[in-house]
N, C-alpha and C positions, 0 to 999 in steps of 0.2 A: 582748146578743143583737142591738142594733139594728147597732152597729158588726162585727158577724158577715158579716151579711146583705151589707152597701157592699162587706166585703172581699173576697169570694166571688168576685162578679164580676171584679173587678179582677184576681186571681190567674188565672182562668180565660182571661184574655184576654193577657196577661204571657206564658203555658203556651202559647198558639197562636202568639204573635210568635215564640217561643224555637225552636217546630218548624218554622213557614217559615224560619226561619235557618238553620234545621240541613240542610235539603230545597235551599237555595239554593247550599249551601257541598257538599253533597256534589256534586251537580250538578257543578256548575263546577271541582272535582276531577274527575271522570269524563270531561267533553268532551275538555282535551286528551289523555287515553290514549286513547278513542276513535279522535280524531284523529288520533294515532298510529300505532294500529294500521289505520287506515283509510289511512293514505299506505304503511306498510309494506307493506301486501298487494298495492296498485295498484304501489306501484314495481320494477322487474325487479331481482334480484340481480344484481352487474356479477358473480359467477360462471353468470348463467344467461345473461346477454346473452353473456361470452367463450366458453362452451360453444356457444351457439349460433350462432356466428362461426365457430369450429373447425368444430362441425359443418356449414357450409354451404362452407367454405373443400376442404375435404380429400373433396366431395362432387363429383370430376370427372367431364368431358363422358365416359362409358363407350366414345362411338361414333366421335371424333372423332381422328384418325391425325395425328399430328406429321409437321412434314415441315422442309424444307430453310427458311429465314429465320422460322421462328416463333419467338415470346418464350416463353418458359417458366419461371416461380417453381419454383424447386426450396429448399424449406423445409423445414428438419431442427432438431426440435424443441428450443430447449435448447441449441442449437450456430449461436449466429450467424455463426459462419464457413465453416460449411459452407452455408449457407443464400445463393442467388443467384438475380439474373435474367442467363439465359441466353439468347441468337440464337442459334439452329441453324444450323449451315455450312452450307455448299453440297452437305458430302459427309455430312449429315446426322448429325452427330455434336457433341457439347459434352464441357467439358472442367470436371471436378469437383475438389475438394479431396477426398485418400486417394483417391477413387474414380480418378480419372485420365479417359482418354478414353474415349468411352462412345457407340455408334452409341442416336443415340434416333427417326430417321427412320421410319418402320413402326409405332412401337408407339402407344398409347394413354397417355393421361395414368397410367390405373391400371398397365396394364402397365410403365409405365416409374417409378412408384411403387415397387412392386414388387422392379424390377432395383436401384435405387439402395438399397433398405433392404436386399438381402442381400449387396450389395457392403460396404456400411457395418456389416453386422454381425462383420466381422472386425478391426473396431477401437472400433468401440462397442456400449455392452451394450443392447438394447431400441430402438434409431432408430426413432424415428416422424418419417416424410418425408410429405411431400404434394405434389403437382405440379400445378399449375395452368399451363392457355393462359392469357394474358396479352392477348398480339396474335394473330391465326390471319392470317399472312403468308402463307405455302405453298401455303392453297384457294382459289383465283381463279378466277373467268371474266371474260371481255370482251363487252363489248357495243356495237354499231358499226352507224352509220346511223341513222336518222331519230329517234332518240330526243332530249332534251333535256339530259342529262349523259351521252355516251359514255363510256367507260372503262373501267377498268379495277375488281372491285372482286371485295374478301376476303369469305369464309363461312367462319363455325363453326357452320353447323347447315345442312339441306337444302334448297336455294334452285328455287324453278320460275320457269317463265318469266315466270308472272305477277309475281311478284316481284323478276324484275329488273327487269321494266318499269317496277316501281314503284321501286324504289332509283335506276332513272337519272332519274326523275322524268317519267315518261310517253311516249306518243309523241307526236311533230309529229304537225302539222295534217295533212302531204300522206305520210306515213307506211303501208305497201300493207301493211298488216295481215294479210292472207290470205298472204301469200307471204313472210313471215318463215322463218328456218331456223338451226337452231344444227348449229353444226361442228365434229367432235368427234374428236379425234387416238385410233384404237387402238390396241392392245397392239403389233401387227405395225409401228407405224408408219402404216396406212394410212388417209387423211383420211374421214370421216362426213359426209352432209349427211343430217339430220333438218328435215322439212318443219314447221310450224306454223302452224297456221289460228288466229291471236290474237282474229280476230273470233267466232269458234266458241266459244273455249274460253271467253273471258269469257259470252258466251251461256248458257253450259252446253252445248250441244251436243255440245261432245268434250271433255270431261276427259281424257283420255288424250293427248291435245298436251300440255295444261301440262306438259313433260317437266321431269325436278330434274335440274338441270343438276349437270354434273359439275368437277371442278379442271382450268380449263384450257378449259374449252368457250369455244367463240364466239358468241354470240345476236345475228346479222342480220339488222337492220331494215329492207328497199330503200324 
């Protein structure tokens, strides 16, 4: 009985070592799946990163008009030789593989997406094209006089005056703010002078100055 009693204990504490072992060892199996599944979730599929490449690629400007020196990506999916970057001519036209010469001057990214996939469906089954501006050569204004970088300069999206002021990088010191005017060629050919009160419109006073300047406008600074 006495040697019962010594042994008892001793087994009973043998029984606790054996369960923290077992508790330490499953553990330590469970952390790296964890792990695992814990960096799988946080890291991007490289098919959900390419999908969403595509999708942001084939997502063109809807409002923005091709013109005469723009660069334009013409990508057709699956077909790297159909696939190019093209300069628009002068006479506003590019020149494609099966497609041939193709006026693209006028249209919009999408629309000229469009013209290239039903030209291309009579020699391939399903073409997915996409057209992206690249460079926006074509939309210009100038800007001249008291400003700090005169010149010349491209838009692909709608530019106001205040914002060319800012791309030429402000006005000079002795710069007659009030008596600013952009010059604008119409349809008939005949020259525009629009007035501009710059010290106004930054004010707030007259919103309706900040005019958005057009492809080809002049903005003068005296």
């Amino acid at each position: 009985m006495k040697s019962h009693f010594v042994g008892q204990p001793a087994f009973r504490v043998a029984i606790g070592f054996l369960a923290l072992a077992c508790v330490a060892i499953t553990a330590s199996a469970q952390a790296p799946t964890a792990a695992l599944a814990e960096n799988s979730s946080a890291a991007p599929s490289p098919h959900a990163s390419t999908t969403s490449w595509w999708k942001l690629a084939s997502t063109p400007d809807l409002s923005y008009v091709i013109g005469a020196d723009d660069v334009i990506v013409v990508d057709v999916w699956h077909e790297q030789e159909l696939s190019k970057v093209l300069s628009v001519r002068p006479d506003g036209k590019i020149s494609l593989p099966l497609v041939g010469e193709l006026q693209v001057g006028g249209q919009t990214p999408l629309q000229l997406q469009d013209t290239i996939t039903q030209r291309l469906k009579e020699y391939l089954e399903h073409p997915q094209v996409t057209v992206i501006v690249q460079e926006t050569k074509s939309q210009k204004f100038n800007i001249v006089g008291e400003v700090q970088r005169p010149g010349s300069f491209g838009f692909g999206h709608p530019v106001t005056v205040v914002d060319a002021i800012a791309l030429a990088g402000g006005l000079r010191d002795f710069a007659k703010s009030k008596k600013m005017y952009v010059l604008r060629t119409a349809a008939d050919g005949s020259q525009q002078r629009l007035p501009v009160n710059y010290k106004d419109v930054v004010k707030g006073k007259n919103s309706s100055g900040n005019i958005v300047l057009h492809s080809h406008d002049t903005l003068v600074v005296p």
